[in-house]
N, C-alpha and C positions, 0 to 999 in steps of 0.2 A: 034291881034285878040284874044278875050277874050273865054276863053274855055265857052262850052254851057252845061248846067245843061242838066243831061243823063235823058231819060224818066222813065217812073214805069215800063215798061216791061224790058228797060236797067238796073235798079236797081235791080228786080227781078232775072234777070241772074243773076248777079254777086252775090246777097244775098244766093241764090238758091248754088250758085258755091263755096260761101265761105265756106255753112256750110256744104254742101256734103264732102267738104274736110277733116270736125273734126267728119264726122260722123252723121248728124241729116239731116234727111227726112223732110220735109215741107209734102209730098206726106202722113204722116201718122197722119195730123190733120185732121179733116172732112171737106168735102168742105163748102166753101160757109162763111158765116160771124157767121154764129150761131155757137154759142160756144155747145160742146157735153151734152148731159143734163147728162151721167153717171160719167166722169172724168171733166168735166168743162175746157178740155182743148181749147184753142180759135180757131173756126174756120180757115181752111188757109187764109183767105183773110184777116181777121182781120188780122193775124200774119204776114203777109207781108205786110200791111200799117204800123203797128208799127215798122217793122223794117226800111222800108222806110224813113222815117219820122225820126226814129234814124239815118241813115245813113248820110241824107240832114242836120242833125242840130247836130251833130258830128263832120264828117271828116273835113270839110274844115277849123272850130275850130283849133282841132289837129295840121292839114296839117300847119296852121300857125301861130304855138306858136314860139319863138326863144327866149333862153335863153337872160336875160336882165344882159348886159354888163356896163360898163362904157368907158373901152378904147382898143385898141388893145390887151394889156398884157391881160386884165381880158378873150376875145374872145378866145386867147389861148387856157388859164387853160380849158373854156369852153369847148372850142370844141376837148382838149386831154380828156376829159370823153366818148366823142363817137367815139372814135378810130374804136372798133371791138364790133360787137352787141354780147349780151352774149350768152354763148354757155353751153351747159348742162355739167353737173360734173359726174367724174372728166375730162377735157380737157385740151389741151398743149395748148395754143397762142402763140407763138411768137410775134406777133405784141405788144404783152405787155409786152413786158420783160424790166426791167429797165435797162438802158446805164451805 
């Protein structure tokens, strides 16, 4: 069964969700599509089609790039680059420590 493309109210959650997380309010554009006429910042709805629409012609891109290999050895090498996602400085890994 093939996954189903989420709806605009399901994308809104989650958009609404990501960026709550780093901090930005959608709640403090003006409603509705009309952009402010004092700061020309975009209406919320405008702003959540456009991110919409980023989202739908973005992730699944991303979601399925894979590095281009030739043969097992070279998949390796590859896939020893993503050992351990990076982590801010200064930081200990072990997972990266050479044998």
């Amino acid at each position: 069964m093939s996954p189903t493309q989420p709806t605009d109210a399901e994308l809104d959650v989650m958009i609404r969700a990501r960026l709550a997380a780093i901090g930005i309010d959608l709640d403090q554009l003006p409603e509705g599509s009309t952009p402010d006429p004092e700061t020309g910042s975009p209406g919320r709805d405008t702003a959540l089609a456009s991110l919409r629409g980023f989202v739908r012609s973005t992730i699944l891109p991303l979601g399925a790039y894979q590095v281009a290999t030739t043969g097992p050895a070279d998949d390796l090498q590859a896939l020893a680059q993503q050992v351990a996602a990076p982590a801010l400085y200064p930081s200990i890994d072990i997972t990266r420590q050479t044998r």
